[in-house]
MIGUPA-183545 format. One record per residue (C-alpha): chain; x, y, z. Coordinates in steps of 0.02 Angstrom, whole numbers, plus 50000, padded with zeros to 5 digits. Each point is the difference from the previous one (the first is absolute). Layout:
BEGIN
<c:A	px:X	py:Y	pz:Z> $
...
//
This chain:
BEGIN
<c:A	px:63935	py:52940	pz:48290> $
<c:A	px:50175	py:49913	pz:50056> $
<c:A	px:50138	py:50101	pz:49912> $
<c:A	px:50178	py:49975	pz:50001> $
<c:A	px:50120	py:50171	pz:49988> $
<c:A	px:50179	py:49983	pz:49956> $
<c:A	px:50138	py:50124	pz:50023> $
<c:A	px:50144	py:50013	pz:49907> $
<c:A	px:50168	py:50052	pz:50095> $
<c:A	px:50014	py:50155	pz:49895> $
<c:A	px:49817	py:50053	pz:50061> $
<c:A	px:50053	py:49976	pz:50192> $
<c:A	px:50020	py:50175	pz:50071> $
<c:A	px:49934	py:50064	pz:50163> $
<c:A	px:49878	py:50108	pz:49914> $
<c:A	px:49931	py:49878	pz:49875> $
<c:A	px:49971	py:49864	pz:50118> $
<c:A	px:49911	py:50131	pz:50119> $
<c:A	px:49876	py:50054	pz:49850> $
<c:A	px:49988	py:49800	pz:49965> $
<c:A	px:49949	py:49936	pz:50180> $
<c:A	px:49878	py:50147	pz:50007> $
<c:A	px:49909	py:49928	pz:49820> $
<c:A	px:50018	py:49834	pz:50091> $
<c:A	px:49914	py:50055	pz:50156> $
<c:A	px:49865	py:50084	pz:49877> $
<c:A	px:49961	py:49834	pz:49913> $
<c:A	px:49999	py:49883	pz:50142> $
<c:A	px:49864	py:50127	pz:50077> $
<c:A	px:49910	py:49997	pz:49836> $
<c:A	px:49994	py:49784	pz:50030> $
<c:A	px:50145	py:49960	pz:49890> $
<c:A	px:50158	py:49879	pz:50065> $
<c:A	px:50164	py:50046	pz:49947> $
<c:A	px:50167	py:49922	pz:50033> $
<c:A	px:50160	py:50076	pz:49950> $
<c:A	px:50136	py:49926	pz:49926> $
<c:A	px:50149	py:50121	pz:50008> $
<c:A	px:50188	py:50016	pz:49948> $
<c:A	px:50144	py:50119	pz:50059> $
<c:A	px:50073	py:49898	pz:50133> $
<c:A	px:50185	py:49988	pz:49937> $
<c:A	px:49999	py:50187	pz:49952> $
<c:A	px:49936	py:50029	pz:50183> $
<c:A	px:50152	py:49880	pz:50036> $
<c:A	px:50109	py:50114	pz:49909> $
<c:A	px:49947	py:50164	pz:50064> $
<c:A	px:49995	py:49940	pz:50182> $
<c:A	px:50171	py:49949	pz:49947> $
<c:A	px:50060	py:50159	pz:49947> $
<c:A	px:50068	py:49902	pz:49831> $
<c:A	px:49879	py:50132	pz:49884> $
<c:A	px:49960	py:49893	pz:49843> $
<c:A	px:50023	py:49803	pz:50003> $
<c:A	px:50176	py:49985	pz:50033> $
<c:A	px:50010	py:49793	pz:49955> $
<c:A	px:49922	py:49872	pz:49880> $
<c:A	px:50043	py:49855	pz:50112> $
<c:A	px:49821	py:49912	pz:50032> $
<c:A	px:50092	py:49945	pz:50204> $
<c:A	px:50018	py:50209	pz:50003> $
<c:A	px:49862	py:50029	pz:49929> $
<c:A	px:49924	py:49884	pz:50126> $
<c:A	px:50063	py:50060	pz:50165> $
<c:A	px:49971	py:50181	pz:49945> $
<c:A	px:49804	py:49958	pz:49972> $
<c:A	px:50012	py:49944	pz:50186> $
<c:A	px:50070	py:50165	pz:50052> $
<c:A	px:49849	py:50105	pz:49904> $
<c:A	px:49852	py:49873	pz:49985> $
<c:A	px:49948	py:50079	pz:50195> $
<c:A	px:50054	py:50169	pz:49949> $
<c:A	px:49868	py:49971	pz:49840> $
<c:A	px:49861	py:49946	pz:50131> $
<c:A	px:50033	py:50144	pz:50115> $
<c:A	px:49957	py:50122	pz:49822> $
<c:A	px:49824	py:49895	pz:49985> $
<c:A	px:49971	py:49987	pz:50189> $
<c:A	px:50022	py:50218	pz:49999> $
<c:A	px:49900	py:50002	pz:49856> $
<c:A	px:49846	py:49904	pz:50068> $
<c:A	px:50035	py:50083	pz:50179> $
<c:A	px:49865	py:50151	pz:49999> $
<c:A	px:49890	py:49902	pz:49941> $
<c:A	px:49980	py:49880	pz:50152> $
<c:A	px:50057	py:49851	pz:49882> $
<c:A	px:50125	py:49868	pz:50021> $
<c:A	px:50122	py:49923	pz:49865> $
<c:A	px:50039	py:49803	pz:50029> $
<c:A	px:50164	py:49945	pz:49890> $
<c:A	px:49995	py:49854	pz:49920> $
<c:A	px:50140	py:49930	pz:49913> $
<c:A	px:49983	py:49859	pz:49852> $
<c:A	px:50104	py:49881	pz:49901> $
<c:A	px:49976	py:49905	pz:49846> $
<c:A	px:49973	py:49812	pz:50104> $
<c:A	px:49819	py:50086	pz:50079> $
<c:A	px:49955	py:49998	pz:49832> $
<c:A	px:50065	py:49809	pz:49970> $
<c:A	px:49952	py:49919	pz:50136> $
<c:A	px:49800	py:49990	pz:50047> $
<c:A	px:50033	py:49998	pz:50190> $
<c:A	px:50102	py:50171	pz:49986> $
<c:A	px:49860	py:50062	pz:49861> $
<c:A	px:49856	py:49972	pz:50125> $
<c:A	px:50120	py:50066	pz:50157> $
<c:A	px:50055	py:50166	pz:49892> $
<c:A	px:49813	py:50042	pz:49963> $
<c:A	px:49928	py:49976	pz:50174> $
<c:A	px:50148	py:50136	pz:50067> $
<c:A	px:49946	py:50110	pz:49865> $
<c:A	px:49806	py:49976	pz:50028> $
<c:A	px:50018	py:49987	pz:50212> $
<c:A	px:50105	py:50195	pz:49981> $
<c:A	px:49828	py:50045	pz:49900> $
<c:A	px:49893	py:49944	pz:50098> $
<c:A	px:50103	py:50099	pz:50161> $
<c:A	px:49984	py:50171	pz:49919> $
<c:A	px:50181	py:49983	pz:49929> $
<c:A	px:50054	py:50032	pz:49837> $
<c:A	px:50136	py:49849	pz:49950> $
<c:A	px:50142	py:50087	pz:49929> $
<c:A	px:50098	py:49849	pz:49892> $
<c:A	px:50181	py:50009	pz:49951> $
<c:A	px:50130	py:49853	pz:49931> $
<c:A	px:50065	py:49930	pz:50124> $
<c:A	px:50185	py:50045	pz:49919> $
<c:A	px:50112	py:49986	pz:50163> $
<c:A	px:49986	py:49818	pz:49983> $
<c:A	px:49935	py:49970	pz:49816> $
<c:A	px:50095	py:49864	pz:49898> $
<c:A	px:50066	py:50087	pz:49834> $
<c:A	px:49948	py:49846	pz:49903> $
<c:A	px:49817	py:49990	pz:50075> $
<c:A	px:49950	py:50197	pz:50018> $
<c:A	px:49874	py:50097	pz:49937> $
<c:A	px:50092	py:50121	pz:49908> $
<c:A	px:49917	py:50153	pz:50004> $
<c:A	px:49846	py:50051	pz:50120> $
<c:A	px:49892	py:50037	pz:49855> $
<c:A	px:49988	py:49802	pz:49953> $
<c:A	px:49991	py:49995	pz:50204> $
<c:A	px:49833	py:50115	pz:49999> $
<c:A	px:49931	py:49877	pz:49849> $
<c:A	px:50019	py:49863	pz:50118> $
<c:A	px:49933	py:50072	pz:50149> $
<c:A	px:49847	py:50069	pz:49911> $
<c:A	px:49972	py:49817	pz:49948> $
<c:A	px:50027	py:49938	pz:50193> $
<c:A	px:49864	py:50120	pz:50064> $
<c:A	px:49873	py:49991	pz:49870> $
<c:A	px:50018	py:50177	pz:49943> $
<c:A	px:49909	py:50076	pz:49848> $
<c:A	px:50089	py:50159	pz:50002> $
<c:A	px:50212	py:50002	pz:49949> $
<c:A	px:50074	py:50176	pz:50018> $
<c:A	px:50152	py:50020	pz:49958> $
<c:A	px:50088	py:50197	pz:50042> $
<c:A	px:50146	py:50048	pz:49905> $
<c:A	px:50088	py:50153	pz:49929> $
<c:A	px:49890	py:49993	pz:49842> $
<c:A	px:49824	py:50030	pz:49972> $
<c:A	px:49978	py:49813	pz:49906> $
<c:A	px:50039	py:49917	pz:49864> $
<c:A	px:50061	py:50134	pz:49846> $
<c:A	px:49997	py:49970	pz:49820> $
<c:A	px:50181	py:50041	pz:49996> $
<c:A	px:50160	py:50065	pz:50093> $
<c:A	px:49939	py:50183	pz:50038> $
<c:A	px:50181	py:50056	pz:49993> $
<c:A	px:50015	py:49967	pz:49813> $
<c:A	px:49802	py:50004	pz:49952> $
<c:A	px:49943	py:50176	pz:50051> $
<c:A	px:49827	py:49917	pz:49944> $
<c:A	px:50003	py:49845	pz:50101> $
<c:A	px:49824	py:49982	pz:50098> $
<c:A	px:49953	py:49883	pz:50122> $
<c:A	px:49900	py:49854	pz:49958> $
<c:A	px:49840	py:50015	pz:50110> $
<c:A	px:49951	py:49804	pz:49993> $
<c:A	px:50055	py:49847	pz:49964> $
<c:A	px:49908	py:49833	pz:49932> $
<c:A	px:50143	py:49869	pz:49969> $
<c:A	px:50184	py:50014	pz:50040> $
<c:A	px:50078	py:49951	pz:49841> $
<c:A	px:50205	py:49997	pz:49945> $
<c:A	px:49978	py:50189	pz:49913> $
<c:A	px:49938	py:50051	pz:50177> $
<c:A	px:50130	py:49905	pz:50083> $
<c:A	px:50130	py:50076	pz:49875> $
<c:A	px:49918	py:50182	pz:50039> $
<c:A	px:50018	py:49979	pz:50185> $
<c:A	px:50187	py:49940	pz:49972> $
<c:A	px:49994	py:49827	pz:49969> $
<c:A	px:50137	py:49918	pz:49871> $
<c:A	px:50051	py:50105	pz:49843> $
<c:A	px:49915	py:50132	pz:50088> $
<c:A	px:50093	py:50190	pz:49946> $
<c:A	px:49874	py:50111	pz:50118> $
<c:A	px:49962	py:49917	pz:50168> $
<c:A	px:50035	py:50106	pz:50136> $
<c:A	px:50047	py:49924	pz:50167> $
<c:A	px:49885	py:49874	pz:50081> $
<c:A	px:49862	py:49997	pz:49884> $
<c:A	px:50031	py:49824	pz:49965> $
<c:A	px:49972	py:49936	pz:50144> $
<c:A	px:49861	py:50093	pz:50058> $
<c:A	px:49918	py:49929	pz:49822> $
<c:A	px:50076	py:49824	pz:50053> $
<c:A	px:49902	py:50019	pz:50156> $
<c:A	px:49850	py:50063	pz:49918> $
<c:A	px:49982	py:49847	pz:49908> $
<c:A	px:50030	py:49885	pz:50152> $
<c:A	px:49858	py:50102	pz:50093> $
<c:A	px:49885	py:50002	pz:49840> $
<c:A	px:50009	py:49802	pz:49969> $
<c:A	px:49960	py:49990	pz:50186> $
<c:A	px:49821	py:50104	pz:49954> $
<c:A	px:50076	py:50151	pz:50068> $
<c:A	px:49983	py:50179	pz:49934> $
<c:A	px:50154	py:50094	pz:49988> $
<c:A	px:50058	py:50190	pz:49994> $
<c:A	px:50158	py:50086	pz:49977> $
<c:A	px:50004	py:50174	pz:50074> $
<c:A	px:50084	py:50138	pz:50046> $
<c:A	px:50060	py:50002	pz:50176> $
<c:A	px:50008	py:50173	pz:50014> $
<c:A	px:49824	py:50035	pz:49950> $
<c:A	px:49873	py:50044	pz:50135> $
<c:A	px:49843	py:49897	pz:50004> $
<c:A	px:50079	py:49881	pz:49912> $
<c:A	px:49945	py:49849	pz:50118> $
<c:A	px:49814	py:50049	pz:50011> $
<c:A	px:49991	py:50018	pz:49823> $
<c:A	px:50078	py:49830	pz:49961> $
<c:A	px:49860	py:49934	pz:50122> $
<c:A	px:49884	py:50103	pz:49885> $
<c:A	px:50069	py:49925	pz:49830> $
<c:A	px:50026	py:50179	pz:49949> $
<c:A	px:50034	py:50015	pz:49817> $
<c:A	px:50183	py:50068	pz:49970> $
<c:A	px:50048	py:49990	pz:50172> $
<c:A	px:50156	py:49873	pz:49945> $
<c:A	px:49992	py:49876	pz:49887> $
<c:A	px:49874	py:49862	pz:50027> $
<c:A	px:50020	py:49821	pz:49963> $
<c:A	px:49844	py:49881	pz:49991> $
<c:A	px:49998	py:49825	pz:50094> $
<c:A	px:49977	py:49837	pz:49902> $
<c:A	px:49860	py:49913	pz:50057> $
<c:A	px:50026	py:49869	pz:50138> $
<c:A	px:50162	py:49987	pz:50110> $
<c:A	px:50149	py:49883	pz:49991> $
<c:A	px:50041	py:49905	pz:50161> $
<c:A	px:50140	py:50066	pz:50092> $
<c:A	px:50109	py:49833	pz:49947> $
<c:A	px:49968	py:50028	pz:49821> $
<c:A	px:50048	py:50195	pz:50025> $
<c:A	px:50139	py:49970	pz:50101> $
<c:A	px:50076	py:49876	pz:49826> $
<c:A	px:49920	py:50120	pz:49861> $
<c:A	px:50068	py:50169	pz:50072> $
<c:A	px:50125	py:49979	pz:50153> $
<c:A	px:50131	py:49875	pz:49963> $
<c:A	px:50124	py:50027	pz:49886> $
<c:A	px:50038	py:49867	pz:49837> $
<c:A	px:50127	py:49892	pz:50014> $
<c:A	px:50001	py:49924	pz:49822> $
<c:A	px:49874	py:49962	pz:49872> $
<c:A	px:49924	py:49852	pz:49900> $
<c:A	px:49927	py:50007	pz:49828> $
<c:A	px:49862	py:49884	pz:49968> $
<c:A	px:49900	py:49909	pz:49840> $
<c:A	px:49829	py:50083	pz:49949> $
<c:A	px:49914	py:49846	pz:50072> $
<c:A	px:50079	py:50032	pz:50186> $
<c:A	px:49936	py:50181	pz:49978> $
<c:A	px:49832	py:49946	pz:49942> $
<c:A	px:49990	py:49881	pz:50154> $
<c:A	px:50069	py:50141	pz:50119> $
<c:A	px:49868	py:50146	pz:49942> $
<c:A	px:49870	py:49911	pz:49961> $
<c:A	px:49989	py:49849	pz:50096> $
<c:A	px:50072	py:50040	pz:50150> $
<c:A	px:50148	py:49861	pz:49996> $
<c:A	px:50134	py:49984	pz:50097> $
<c:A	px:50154	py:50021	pz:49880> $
<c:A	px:50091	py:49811	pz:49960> $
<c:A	px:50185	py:49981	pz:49926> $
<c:A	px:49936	py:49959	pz:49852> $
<c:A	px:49948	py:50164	pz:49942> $
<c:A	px:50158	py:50071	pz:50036> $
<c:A	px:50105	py:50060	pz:49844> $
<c:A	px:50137	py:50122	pz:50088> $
<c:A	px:50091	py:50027	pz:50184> $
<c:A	px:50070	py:50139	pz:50030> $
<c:A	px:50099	py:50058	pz:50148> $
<c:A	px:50042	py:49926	pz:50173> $
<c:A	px:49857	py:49974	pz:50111> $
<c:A	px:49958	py:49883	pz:50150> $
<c:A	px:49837	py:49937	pz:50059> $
<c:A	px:49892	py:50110	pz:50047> $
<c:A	px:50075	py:50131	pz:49934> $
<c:A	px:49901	py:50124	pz:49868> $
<c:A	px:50000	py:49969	pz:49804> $
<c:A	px:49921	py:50077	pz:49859> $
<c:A	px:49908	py:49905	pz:49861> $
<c:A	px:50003	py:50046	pz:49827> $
<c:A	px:49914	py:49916	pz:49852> $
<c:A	px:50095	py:49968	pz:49832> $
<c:A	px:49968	py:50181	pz:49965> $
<c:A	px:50121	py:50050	pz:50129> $
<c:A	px:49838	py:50092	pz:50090> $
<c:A	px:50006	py:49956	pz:50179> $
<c:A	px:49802	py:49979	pz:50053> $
<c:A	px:50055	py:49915	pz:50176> $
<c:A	px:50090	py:49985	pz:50166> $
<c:A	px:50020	py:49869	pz:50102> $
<c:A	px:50108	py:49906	pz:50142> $
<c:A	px:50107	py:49843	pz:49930> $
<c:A	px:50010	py:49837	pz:50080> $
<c:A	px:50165	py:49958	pz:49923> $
<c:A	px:50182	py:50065	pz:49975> $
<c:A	px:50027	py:50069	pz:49834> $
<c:A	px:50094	py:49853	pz:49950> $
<c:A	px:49885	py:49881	pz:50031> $
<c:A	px:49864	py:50105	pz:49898> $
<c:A	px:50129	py:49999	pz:49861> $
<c:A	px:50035	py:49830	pz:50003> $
<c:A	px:49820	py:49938	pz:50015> $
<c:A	px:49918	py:50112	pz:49872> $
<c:A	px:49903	py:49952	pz:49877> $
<c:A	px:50001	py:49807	pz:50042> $
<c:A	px:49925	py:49995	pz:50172> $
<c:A	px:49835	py:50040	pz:50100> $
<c:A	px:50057	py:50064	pz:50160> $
<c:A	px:49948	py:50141	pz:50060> $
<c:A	px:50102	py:50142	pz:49969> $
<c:A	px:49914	py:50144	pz:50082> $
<c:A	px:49815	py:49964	pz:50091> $
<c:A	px:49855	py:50075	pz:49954> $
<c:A	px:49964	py:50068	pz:50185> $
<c:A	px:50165	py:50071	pz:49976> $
<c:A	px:49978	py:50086	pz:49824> $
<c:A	px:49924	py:50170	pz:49959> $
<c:A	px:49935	py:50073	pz:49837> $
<c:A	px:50075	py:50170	pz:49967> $
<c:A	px:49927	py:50041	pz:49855> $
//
């Protein structure tokens, strides 16, 4: 089995990463691959730093700190895999080698040539040089992505919290954690701290974000406990209760049409007649001016947009051809194409 771990900053300590590379050694003995995908690199910054807690929100600080601790993190996975004869390769992504097909096909052969050397590939954001506008946010989305890129049909991803919970276990003395998973839906999303949401603890909504990016890609999911020992092996093992478990959907997205549905951020919207939606869902159409009904915001081509139907329900994403002024001005009376059907994913 391929499996893709991620660790969360919080989760980075000497002696968890020590107890993780030895469960990592473990399972590549017992035939498994694993990659990593890891965080911690500007609180490495910090501490090397002597600054204690993040001392600035400015993303150009932020940036040259991550430069000052992304070795520092390395040097905590290279100790941990040390005893154990193995070596840790760092591989650092951005958001374009998920774009761009040349960079796609160049990002997995690193990843698959560090496999096939005996190394584990330890993956980080590449956040000394990452454009704010085109990032990928948080290293959770990152391990969805990566888990895509390598064909993986494992996704674990460690935290502070032993899965998904039924509620805020500060305030609900009776909150228990949801074992498994069939369909994210909004209530989940609003559990895990989506909008409206009064109980989501921190980061639980984007390790469920990332859940569903890995689970549209055909790829199982769990949310565990860092801290727990074992935990790894019996994520391989599909251990009941070990986290919480989230079943793929059948067949996988390409990484194009994951990269629009799940990465990129909307820049506006368009509402659309019940015919457009018709010929979008169930025909497979590229979407024409003259099903638009409503623009809103400022976008450019190629840039992301949601699409609603006259319900307000958005059941798409896609990549416009035009400025949002000339969708305005053209809808409803023309028949050029808007937003391509190579370009347009079904999110519902």
């Amino acid at each position: 089995m391929i499996a893709v771990v991620k660790l969360g900053s919080s989760s980075v300590t000497e002696e968890t990463v020590a107890r993780l590379c030895s469960e990592i050694v473990a399972a590549r003995r017992a035939g498994h691959t694993v990659v990593v995908v890891t965080s911690g690199a500007i609180a490495a910054g910090w501490a090397a730093l002597d600054r204690g807690e993040q001392g600035s929100a400015d993303p150009a600080v932020l940036q040259a700190v991550s430069a000052v601790g992304q070795h520092r993190l390395m040097r905590t996975w290279q100790d941990g895999f040390e005893p154990h004869g193995t070596l840790a390769g760092q591989v650092l992504l951005a958001p374009l080698d998920f774009v761009h097909r040349t960079q796609y096909l160049h990002a997995r052969g690193t990843l698959r040539h560090l496999v096939d050397l005996g190394v584990v590939p330890v993956v980080n954001e590449n956040d000394a040089v990452a454009d704010e506008e085109i990032r990928f946010g948080d290293n959770d989305r990152l391990a969805a992505l990566v888990a895509h890129l390598v064909g993986a049909q494992l996704l674990v991803l460690l935290t502070d919290a032993p899965g998904l919970l039924t509620g805020d276990p500060r305030r609900d003395t009776e909150a228990s954690l949801i074992e498994e998973v069939v369909e994210i839906d909004h209530e989940l999303e609003r559990l895990a701290g989506g909008p409206g949401s009064v109980v989501g603890s921190g980061g639980m909504a984007s390790k469920l974000a990332a859940a569903k990016i890995a689970t549209w890609s055909g790829v199982q999911t769990v949310i565990a406990d860092a801290g727990r020992p074992g935990v790894l092996a019996a994520a391989l093992a599909g251990e009941p209760g070990v986290g919480t478990a989230f079943r793929p959907r059948e067949g996988r997205l390409p990484a194009r049409k994951l990269w629009i549905a799940f990465a990129l951020g909307a820049a506006g919207s368009l509402t659309v007649d019940e015919g457009a939606r018709a010929a979008l869902t169930e025909r497979g159409r590229s979407l024409l001016a003259a099903g638009v009904t409503g623009v809103s915001g400022s976008f450019r081509p190629e840039e992301a947009v949601e699409i609603a139907g006259p319900d307000g329900q958005v059941f798409a994403k896609g990549l416009v051809r035009v400025h949002a002024d000339r969708a305005a001005e053209w809808m409803g009376r023309r028949s050029q194409v808007v937003v391509h059907r190579d370009d347009l994913v079904l999110v519902t």
